[in-house]
PLY file of the C-alpha trace (Angstrom):
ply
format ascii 1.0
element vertex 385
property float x
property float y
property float z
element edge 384
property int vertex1
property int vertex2
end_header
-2.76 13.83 -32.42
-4.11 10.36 -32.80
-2.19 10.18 -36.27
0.83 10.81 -33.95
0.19 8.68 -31.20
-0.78 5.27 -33.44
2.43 6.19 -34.88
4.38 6.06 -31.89
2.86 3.22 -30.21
3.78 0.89 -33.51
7.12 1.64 -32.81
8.81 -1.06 -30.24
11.57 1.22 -29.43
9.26 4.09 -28.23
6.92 1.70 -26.65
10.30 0.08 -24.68
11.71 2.88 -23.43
8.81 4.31 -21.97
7.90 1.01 -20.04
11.90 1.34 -19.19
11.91 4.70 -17.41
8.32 3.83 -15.93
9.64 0.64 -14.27
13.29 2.08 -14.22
13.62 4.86 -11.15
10.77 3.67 -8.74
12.79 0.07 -9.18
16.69 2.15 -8.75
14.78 4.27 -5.34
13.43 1.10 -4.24
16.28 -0.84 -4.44
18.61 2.10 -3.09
15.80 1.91 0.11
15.61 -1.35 0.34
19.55 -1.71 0.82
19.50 1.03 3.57
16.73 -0.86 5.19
18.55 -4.02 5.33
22.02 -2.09 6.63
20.34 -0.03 9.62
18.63 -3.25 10.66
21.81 -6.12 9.99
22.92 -5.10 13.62
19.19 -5.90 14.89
18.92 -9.24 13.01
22.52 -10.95 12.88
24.52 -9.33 15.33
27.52 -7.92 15.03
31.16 -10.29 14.33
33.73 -9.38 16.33
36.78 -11.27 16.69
38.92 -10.91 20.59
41.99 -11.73 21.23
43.57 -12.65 25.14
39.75 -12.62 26.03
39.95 -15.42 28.99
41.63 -12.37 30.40
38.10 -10.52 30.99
35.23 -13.00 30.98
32.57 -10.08 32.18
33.54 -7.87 29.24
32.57 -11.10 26.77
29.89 -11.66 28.95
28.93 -7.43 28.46
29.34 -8.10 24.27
27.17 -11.02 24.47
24.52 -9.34 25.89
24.67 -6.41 23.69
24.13 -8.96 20.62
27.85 -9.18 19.52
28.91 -12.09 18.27
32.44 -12.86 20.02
34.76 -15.20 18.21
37.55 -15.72 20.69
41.11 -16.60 18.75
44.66 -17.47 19.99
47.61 -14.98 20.38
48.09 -13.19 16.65
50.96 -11.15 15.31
49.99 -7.54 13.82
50.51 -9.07 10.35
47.73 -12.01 11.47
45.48 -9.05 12.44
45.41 -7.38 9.21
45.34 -10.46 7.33
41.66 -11.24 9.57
40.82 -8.08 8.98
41.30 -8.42 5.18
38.87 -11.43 5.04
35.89 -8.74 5.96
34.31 -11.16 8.44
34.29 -9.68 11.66
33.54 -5.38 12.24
36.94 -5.87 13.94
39.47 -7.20 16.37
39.60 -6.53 20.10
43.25 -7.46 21.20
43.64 -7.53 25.14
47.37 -7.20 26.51
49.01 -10.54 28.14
49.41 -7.88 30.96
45.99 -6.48 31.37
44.38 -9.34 33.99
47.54 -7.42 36.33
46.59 -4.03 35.31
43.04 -4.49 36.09
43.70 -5.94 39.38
46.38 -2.86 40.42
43.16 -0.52 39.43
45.61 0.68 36.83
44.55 1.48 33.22
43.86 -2.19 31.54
45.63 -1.88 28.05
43.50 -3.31 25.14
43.64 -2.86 21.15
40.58 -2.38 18.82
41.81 -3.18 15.43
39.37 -2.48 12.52
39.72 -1.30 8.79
37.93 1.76 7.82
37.84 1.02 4.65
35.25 -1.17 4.85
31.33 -0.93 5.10
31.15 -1.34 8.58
31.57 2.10 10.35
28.61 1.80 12.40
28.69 -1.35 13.96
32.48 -0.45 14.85
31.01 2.53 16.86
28.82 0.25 18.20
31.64 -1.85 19.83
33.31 1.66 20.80
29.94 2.68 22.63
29.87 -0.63 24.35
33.11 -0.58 25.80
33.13 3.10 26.82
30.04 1.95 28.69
31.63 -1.23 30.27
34.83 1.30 31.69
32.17 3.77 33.15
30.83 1.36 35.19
33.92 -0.14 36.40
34.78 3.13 37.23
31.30 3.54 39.36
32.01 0.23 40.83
35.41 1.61 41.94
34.28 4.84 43.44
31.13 3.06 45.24
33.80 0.70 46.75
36.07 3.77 48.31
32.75 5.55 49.55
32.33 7.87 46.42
29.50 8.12 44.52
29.45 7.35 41.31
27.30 10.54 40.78
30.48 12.78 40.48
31.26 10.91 37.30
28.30 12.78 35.64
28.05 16.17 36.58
25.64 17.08 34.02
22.18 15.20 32.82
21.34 15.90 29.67
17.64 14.67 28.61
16.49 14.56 25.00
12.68 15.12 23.78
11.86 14.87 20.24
9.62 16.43 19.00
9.30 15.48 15.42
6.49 13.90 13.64
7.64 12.33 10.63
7.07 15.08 8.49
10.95 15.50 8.83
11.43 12.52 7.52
8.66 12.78 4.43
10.49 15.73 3.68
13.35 14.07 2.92
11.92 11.73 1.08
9.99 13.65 -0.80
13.05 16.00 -1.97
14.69 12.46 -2.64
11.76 11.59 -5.09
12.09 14.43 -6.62
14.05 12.76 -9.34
10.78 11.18 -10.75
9.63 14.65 -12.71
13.18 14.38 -14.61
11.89 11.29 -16.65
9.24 13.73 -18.26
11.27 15.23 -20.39
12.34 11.82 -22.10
9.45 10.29 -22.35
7.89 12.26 -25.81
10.88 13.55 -26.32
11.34 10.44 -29.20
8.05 11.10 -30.94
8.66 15.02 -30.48
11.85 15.19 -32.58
10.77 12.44 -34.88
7.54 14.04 -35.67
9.05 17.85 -36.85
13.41 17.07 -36.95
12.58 14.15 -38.45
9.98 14.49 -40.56
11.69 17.55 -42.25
14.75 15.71 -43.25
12.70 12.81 -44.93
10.11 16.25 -46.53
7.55 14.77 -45.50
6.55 18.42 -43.61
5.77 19.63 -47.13
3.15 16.60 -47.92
0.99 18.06 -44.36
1.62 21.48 -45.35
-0.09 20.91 -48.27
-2.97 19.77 -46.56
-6.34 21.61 -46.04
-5.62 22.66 -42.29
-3.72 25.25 -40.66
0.04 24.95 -38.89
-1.29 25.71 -35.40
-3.40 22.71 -36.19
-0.59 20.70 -36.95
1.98 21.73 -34.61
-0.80 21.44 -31.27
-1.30 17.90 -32.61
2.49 16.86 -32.15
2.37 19.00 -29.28
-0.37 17.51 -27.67
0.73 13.76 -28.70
4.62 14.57 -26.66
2.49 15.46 -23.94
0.19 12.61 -23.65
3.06 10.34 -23.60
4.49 12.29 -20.89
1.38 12.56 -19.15
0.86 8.60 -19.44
4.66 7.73 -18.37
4.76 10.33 -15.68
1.80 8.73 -14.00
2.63 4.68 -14.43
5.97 5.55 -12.73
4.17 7.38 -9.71
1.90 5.20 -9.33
4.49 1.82 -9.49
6.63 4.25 -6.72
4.00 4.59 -4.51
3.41 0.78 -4.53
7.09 0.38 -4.04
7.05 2.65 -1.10
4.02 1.57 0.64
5.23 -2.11 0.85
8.86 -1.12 1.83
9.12 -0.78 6.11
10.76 2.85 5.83
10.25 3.28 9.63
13.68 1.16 10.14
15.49 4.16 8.65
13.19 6.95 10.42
11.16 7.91 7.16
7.48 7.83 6.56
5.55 7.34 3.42
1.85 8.60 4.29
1.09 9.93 0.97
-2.36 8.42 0.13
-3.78 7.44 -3.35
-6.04 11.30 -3.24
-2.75 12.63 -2.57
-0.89 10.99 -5.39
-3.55 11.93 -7.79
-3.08 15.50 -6.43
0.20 15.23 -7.90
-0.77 14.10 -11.29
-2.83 16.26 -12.25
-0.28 19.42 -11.14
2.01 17.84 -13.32
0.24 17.20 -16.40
0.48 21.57 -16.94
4.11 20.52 -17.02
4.04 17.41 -19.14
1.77 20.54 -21.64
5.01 22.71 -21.36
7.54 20.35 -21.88
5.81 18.85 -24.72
5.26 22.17 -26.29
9.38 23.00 -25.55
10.47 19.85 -27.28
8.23 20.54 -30.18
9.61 23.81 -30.76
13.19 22.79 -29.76
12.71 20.07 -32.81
11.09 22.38 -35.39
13.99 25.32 -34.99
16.75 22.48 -35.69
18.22 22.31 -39.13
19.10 18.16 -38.43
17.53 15.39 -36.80
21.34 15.23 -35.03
20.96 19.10 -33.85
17.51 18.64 -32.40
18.78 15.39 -30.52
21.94 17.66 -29.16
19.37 20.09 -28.10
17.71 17.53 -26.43
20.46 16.41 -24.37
20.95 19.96 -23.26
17.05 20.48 -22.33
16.84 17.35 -20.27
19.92 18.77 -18.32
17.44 21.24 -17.08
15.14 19.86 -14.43
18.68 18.96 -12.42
19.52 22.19 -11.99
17.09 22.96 -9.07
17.95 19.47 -7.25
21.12 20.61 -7.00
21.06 24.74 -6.59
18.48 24.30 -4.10
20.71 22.08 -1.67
23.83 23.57 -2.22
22.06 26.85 -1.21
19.96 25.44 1.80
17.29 27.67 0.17
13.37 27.32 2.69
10.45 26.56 0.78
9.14 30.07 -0.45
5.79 30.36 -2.54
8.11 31.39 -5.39
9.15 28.42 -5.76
5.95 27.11 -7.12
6.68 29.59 -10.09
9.52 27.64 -11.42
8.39 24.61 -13.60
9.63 21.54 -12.23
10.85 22.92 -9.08
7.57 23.40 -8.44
6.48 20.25 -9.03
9.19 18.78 -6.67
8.86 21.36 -4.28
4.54 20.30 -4.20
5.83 16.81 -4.12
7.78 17.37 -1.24
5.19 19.08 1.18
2.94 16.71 0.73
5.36 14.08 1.77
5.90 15.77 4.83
1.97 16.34 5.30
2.25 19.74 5.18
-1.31 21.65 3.70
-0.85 23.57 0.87
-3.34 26.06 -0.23
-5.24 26.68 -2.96
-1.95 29.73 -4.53
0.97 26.79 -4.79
-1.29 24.89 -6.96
-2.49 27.84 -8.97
1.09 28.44 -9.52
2.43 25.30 -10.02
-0.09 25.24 -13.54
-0.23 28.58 -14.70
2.89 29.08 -16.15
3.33 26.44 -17.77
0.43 26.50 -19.59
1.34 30.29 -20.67
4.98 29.03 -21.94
3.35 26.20 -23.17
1.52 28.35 -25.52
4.36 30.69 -26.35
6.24 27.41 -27.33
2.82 26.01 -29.87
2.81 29.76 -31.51
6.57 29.75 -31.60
6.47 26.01 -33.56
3.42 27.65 -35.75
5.46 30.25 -37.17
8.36 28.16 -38.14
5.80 25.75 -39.57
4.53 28.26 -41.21
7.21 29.44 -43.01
7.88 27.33 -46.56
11.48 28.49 -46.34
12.69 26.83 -43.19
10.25 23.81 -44.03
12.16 23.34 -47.44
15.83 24.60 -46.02
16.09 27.12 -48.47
0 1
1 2
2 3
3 4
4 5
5 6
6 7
7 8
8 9
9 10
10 11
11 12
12 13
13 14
14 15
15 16
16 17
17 18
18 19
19 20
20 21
21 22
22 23
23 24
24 25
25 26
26 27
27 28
28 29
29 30
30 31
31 32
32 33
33 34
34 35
35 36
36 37
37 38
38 39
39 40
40 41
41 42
42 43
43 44
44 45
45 46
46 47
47 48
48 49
49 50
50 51
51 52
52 53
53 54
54 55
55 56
56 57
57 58
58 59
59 60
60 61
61 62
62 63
63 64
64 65
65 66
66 67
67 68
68 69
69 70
70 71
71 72
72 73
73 74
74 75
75 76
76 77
77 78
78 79
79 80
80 81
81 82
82 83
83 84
84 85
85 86
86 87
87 88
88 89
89 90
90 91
91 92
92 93
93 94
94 95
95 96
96 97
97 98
98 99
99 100
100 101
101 102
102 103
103 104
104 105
105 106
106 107
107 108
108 109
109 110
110 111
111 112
112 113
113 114
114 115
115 116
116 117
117 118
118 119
119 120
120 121
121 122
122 123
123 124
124 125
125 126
126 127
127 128
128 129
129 130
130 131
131 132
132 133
133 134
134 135
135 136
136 137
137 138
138 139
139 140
140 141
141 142
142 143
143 144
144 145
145 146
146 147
147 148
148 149
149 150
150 151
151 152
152 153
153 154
154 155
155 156
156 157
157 158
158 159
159 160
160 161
161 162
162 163
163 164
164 165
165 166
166 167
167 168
168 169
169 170
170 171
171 172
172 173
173 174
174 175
175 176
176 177
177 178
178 179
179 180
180 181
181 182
182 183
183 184
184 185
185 186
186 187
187 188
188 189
189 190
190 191
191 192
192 193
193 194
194 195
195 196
196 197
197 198
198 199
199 200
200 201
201 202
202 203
203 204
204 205
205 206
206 207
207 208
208 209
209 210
210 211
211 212
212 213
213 214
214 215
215 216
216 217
217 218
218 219
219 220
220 221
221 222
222 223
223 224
224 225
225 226
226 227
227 228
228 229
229 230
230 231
231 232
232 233
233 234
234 235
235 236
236 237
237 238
238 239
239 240
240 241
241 242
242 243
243 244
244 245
245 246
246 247
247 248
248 249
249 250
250 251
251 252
252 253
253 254
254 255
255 256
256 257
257 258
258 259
259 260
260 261
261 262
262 263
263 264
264 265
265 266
266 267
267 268
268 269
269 270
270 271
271 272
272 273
273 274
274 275
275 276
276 277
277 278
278 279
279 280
280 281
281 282
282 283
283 284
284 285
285 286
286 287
287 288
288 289
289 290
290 291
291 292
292 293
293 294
294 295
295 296
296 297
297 298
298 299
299 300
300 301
301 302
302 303
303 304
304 305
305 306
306 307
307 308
308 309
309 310
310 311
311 312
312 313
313 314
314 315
315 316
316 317
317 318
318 319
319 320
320 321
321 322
322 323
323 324
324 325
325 326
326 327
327 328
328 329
329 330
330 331
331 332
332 333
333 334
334 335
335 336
336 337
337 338
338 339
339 340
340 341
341 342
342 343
343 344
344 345
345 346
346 347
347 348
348 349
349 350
350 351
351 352
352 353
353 354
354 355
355 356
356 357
357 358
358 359
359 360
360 361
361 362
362 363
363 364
364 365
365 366
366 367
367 368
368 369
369 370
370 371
371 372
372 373
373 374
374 375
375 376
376 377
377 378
378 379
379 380
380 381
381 382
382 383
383 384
């Protein structure tokens, strides 16, 4: 094992792709946040553009925009080909075009005629249903006014009151979040996954298998120190990239975009150690994968079809809309995602999810070394005869 792992740490590639992945997916989830953040909170901060046309026709709805923190840009009389053109220029959420006739439609109390132009092509669907909300508001009231002014109350407008209570805690919200992060147990099955094939695949194209085999030691002994040098790395990258996406999270105001990161350093270590059974199994899979290859090219084709796996759940699970069960925590990697995900969401697990979660993959992890033993034991498939 330390043979393997002085071995691997000489080499730059190795060495740069595991910093890569480490820094790699908290920086991709941080950055996908961090853009969310800033788009549910543009509205907030810099208003929303909106460009009117005719709008000396209705000073109190400019006055009602205003208010609401809409930016109104008030322009002269525009063709529909001037519109579009505007609209083109992605500057304003849209264009609010008032009728030359709609100062004498208001005053007849007779529907006021007025154009929202907007592309929905562009980024801007919510601030456009902003404007929408704004104005439906602005005609109820005029319609209030209108009734109160005839002696009718307004009241009839709403004949039903609808009042909200929520009562969620967040743990919605870290459940979401925590099915989101999910993706951080895929980058375990690339980080040994070099040193794995280069250390059996490899080494049995260049024959340099038959130089250990011919040592004083036994193939279990050789094969559990490959295994156990995949798995460190895994071990070592799987917990630098937790730990650099817990900083990310805890710096990063998720409350904007109603999620909640209240997973605590104990926690996170919680996690780690859950996972390192799996780092064990995957590092024993790759192992074996590598020594029942023929080629270094076979064992990396393998490869590409084994790392395929962890996806499988993030995706079948969903699709499915499949509750957390406890046999979930029976499935290596979807229990570790699943684990990761409850604790997100503060739920308290017991003491049989994390029982679970290591026991079998520490008894395929074992099938996996004796399966690797055998073939190492056998001269035949060593030599390729």
């Amino acid at each position: 094992m330390k043979k393997e792992l002085l071995e691997a740490l000489r080499d730059k590639r190795t060495l740069s792709m595991l910093l890569m992945l480490t820094l790699l997916y908290p920086a991709l989830v941080g950055f996908f946040l961090h853009t969310s953040i800033e788009r549910g909170t543009r509205t907030e901060k810099a208003g929303i553009e909106l460009a009117v046309i005719g709008g000396a026709q209705a000073p109190n709805l400019l006055a009602r925009l205003r208010e609401k923190s809409v930016k109104v840009s008030e322009h002269g009389p525009m063709d529909d080909a001037g519109i579009k053109a505007l609209l083109r220029e992605k500057k304003v959420v849209g264009v609010l075009r008032l009728a030359p006739e709609f100062a004498a439609y208001y005053a007849d109390i007779r529907p006021a005629p007025l154009e929202l132009w907007f592309d929905s092509s562009a980024a801007k669907s919510e601030q456009r249903l902003e404007v929408e909300t704004i104005l439906r508001d602005y005609a109820n009231n005029i319609a209030g006014a209108r009734l109160a002014a005839h002696g009718v109350s307004a009241v009839v407008l709403s004949p039903l009151r609808l009042e909200r209570y929520d009562t969620g805690d967040g743990a919605g919200a870290g459940k979401r979040i925590g099915g989101f992060l999910g993706m951080f147990f895929i980058p375990v099955f690339i980080f040994g996954l070099s040193m794995a094939i280069d250390s059996t695949a490899g080494e049995r194209e260049r024959r340099s298998l038959e130089v250990l085999m011919a040592q004083p030691m036994r193939a279990r002994e050789l094969i559990m120190g490959k295994w156990l040098a995949a798995s460190a790395l895994a071990a070592i990258g799987l917990a630098l990239e937790l730990v650099v996406a817990h900083g990310v999270l805890s710096v990063l105001p998720l409350e904007e975009i109603g999620l909640s990161w209240r997973v605590g350093l104990p926690m996170l270590l919680a996690v780690i150690l859950a996972a390192l059974p799996l780092c064990l199994f995957v590092g024993a899979l790759q192992v074996a994968m590598a020594m029942n290859s023929k080629t270094f090219k076979e064992a990396q084709a393998s490869a590409a079809m084994l790392t395929m796996l962890p996806m499988l759940p993030m995706i079948v699970i969903p699709v499915l809309d499949l509750r957390v069960d406890t046999w979930m925590y029976a499935v290596p990697v979807l229990s570790n995602q699943t684990m990761f995900q409850s604790i997100a969401a503060g739920q308290a697990l017991g003491l049989l999810p994390y029982l679970l979660t290591c026991l079998l993959p520490l008894l395929l992890a074992w099938a996996a070394v004796e399966f690797a033993a055998r073939r190492m034991r056998s001269e035949q498939y060593v030599m390729g005869i």
